[in-house]
C-alpha positions in Angstrom: 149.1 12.3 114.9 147.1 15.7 114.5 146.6 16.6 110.9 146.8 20.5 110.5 144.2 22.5 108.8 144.7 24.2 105.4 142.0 27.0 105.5 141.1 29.0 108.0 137.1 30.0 109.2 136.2 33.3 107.6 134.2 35.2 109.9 132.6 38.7 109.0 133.0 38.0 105.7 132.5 41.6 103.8 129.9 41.5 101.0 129.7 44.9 99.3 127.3 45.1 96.1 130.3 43.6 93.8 130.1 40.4 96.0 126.5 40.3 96.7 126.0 40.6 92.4 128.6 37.4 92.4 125.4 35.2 93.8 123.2 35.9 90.9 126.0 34.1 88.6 125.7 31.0 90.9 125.1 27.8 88.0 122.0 25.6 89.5 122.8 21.8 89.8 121.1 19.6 87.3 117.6 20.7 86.0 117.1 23.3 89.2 115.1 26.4 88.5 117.9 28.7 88.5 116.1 31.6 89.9 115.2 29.5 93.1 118.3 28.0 93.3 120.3 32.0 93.6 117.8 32.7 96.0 118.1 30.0 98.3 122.3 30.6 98.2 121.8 33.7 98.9 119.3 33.3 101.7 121.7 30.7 103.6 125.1 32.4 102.6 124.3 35.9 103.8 123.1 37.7 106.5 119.2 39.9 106.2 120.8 43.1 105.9 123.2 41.5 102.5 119.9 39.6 101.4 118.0 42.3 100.6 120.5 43.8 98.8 120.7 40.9 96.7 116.7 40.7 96.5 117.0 44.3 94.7 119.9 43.0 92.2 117.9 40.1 91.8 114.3 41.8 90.7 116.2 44.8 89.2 117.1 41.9 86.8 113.4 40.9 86.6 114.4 37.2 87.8 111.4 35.2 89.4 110.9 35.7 92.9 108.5 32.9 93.1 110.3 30.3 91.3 110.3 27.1 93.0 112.8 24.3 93.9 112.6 20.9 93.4 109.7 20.8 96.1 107.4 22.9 94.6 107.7 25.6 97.4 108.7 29.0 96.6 111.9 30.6 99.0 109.3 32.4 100.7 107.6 29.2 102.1 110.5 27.7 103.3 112.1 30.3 105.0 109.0 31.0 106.9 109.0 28.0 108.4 112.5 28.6 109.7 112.8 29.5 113.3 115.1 32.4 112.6 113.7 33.0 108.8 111.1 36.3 109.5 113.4 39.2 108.5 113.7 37.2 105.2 110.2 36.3 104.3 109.7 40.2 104.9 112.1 41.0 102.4 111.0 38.4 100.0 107.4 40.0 100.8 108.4 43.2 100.2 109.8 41.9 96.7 106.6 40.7 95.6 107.0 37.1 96.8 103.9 35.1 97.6 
């Protein structure tokens, strides 16, 4: 018996400013640094060109760029580890991140 699906993939997903404002709303889980915890949604929900928008909404609200998750690393480390992460950590940069 095939089971049917009840959503379907959303691909190209449009994120004017409205949307990309949405993220900074996101509720952390637990005792999560809230600031890193937008970020990193952001970061892996949106593509570089949509991130920095929300990196400008994000320190136009003067929310901490280096806040760190659970790790103790800041976004900025993390993403530059990633293989595809280098447009990111340059907006982070350009933000102030260290």
């Amino acid at each position: 018996m095939a089971l049917k699906k009840d959503k379907q993939k959303v691909l190209g997903e449009v994120f004017d400013d409205e949307r990309i404002r949405t993220f900074l709303d996101i509720q952390p889980y637990g005792d999560m640094n809230a600031d890193f915890h937008v970020m990193e949604k952001a970061y892996r929900g949106m593509k570089a060109e949509n991130f920095k928008t929300f990196i400008q909404f994000f320190t136009e609200a003067k929310r901490d760029i280096n806040a760190t998750g659970p790790d103790g690393k800041t976004l900025l480390t993390i993403v530059s580890e990633h293989r595809l992460g280098e447009d990111y950590a340059e907006i982070l940069k350009a933000a102030g991140a260290q």
